[in-house]
C-alpha positions as CSV (number, residue, x, y, z in Angstrom):
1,X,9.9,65.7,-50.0
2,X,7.1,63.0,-50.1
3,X,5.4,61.5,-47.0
4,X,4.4,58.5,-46.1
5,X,1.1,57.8,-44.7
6,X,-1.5,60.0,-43.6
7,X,-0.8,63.9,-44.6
8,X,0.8,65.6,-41.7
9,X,-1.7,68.4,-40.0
10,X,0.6,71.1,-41.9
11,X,-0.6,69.6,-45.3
12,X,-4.0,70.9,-44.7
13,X,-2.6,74.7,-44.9
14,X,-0.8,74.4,-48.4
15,X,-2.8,76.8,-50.4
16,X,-4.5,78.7,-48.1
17,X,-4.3,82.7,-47.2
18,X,-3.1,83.3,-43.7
19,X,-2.7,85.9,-41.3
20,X,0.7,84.6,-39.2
21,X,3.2,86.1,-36.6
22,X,6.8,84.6,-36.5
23,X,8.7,85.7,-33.5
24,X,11.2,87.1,-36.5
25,X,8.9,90.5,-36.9
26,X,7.1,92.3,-34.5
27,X,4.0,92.5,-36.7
28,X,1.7,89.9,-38.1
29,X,1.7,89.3,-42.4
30,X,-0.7,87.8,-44.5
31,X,0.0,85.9,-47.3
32,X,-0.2,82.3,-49.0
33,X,1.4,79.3,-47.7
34,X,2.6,77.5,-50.9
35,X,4.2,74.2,-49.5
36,X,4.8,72.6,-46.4
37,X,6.9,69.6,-44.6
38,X,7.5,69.0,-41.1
39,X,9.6,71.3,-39.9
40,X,8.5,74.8,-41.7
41,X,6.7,76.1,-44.7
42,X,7.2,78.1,-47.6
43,X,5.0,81.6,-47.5
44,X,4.3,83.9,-49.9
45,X,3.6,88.0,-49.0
46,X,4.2,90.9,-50.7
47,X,4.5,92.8,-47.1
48,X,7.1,90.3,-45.6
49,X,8.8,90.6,-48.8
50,X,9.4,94.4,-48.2
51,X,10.2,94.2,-45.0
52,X,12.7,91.3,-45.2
53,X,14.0,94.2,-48.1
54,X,14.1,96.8,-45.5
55,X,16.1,94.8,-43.3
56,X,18.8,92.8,-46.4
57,X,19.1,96.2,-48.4
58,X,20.2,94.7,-51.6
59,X,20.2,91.1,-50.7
60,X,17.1,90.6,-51.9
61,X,17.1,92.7,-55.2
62,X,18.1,90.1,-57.7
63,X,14.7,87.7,-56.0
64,X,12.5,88.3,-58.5
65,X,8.8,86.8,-56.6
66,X,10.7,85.2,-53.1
67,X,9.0,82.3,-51.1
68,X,9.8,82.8,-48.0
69,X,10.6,79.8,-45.7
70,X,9.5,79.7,-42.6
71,X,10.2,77.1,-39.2
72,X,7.3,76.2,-37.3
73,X,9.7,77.0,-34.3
74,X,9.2,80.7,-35.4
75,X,5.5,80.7,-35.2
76,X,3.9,82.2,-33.0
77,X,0.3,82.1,-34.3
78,X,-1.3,82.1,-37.3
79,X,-5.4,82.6,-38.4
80,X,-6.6,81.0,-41.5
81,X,-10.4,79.9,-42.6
82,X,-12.3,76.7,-43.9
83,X,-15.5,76.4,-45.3
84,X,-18.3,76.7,-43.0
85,X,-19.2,73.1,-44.0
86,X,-15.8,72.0,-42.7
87,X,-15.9,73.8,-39.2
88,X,-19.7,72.9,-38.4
89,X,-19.0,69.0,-38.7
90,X,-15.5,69.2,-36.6
């Protein structure tokens, strides 16, 4: 999906690690968010992973490396860094 204009806000997370809670678990993960659009983003974690395997069974066998897609409706926070650079001249 391609935008037009300015980047939306979520653009500025593609690439970085985060530490994020979805109202779908009742722990946090970290992990890398890989892409992003308006309504959700695709999130990669090793720890989500396994528990999304502890909840499917064998669903989720045959995935070999999953990306997991996320809404921002599910969010409930999430904690990532910049540079200090970046956060001294906001």
């Amino acid at each position: 999906m391609s935008f037009v204009g300015p980047q939306p806000p979520s653009a500025k997370l593609v690439g970085k690690r985060v530490l994020l809670k979805s109202s779908l678990f009742s722990r946090a993960f970290s992990g890398t968010i890989t892409s992003a659009d308006e309504i959700g983003f695709c999130f990669i974690s090793d720890d989500l992973i396994s528990a999304l395997r502890e909840i499917t069974g064998s669903a989720l066998a045959s995935l070999e490396a999953p990306n997991v897609y996320l809404p921002f409706a599910t969010l409930e926070w999430l904690v990532f860094s910049e540079a200090k650079s970046a956060a001294n001249s906001a």
